[in-house]
C-alpha positions as CSV (number, residue, x, y, z in Angstrom):
1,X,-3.2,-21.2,35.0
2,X,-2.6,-17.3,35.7
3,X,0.6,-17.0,33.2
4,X,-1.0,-19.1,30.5
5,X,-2.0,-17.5,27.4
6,X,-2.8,-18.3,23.9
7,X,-3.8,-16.5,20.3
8,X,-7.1,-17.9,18.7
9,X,-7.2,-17.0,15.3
10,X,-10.4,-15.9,14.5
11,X,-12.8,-15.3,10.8
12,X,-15.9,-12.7,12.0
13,X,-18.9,-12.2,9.7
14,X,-20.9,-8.7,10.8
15,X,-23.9,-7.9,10.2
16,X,-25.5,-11.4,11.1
17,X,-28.7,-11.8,12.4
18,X,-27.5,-14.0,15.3
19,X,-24.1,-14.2,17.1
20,X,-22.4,-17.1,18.1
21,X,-19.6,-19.1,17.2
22,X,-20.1,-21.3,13.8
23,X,-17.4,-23.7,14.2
24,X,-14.1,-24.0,12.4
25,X,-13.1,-21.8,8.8
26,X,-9.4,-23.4,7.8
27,X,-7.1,-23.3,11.0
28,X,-9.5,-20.0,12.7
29,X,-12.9,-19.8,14.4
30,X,-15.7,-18.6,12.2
31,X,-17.9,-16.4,14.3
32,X,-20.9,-14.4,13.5
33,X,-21.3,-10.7,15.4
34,X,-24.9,-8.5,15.2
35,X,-22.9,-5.6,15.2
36,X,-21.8,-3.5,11.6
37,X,-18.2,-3.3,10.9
38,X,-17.8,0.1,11.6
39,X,-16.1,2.2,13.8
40,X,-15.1,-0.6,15.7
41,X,-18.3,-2.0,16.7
42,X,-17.7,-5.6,15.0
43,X,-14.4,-5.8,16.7
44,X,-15.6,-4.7,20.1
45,X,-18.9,-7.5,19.6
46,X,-15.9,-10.4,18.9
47,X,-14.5,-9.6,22.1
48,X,-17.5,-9.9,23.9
49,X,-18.8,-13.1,22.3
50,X,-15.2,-14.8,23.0
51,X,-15.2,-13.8,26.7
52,X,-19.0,-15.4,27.4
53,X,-17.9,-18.1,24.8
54,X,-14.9,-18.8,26.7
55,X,-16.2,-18.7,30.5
56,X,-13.5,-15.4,31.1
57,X,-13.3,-11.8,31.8
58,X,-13.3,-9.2,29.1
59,X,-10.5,-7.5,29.8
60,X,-8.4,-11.2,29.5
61,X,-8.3,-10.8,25.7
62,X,-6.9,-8.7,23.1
63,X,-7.2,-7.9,19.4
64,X,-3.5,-7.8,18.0
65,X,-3.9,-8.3,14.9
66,X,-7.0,-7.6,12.0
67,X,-8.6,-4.5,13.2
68,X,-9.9,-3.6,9.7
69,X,-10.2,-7.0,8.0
70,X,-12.8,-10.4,8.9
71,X,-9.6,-12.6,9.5
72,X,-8.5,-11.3,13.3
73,X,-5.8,-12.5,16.3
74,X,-7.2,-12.3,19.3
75,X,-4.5,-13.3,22.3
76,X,-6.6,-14.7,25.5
77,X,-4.7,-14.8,28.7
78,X,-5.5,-17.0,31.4
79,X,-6.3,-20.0,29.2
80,X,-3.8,-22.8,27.1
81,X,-4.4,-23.5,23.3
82,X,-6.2,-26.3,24.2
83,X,-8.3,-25.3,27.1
84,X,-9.5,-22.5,24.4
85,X,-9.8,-25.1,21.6
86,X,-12.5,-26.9,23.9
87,X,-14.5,-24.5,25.2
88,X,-15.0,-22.9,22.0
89,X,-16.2,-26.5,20.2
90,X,-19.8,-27.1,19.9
């Protein structure tokens, strides 16, 4: 599975009291993130959550799209669409 990869797309709330991911928001993840959307922090607590969430190193995934915003693309390497889909269900 080294040259699979996939883009989750992903709705963050920060600011929450507890992180985790919530489930599904449309056709994206809804995740909540402790950390405040600034400089970074928020984005930088997504990453983190979806790399325990997902069972894989931090350095496998990558923002590439929503730095500023609550809707995000993160692209995960290592994993397919569905192998990601499953881990991340409750």
């Amino acid at each position: 599975m080294a040259g699979a990869s996939t883009r989750l797309r992903v709705r963050v709330i920060p600011g929450s009291q507890r992180a985790g991911v919530v489930g599904r928001h449309g056709d994206a993840w809804k995740l909540r993130v402790t950390a405040p959307p600034e400089r970074g922090r928020a984005n930088e607590a997504t990453l983190d959550l979806l790399a325990g969430t997902l069972g894989i190193g931090r350095a496998d995934l990558r923002l590439v799209a929503g730095h500023g915003a609550r809707d995000k693309t993160v692209e995960v390497a290592g994993l397919t669409s569905d192998e990601a889909e499953r881990r991340l269900a409750p």
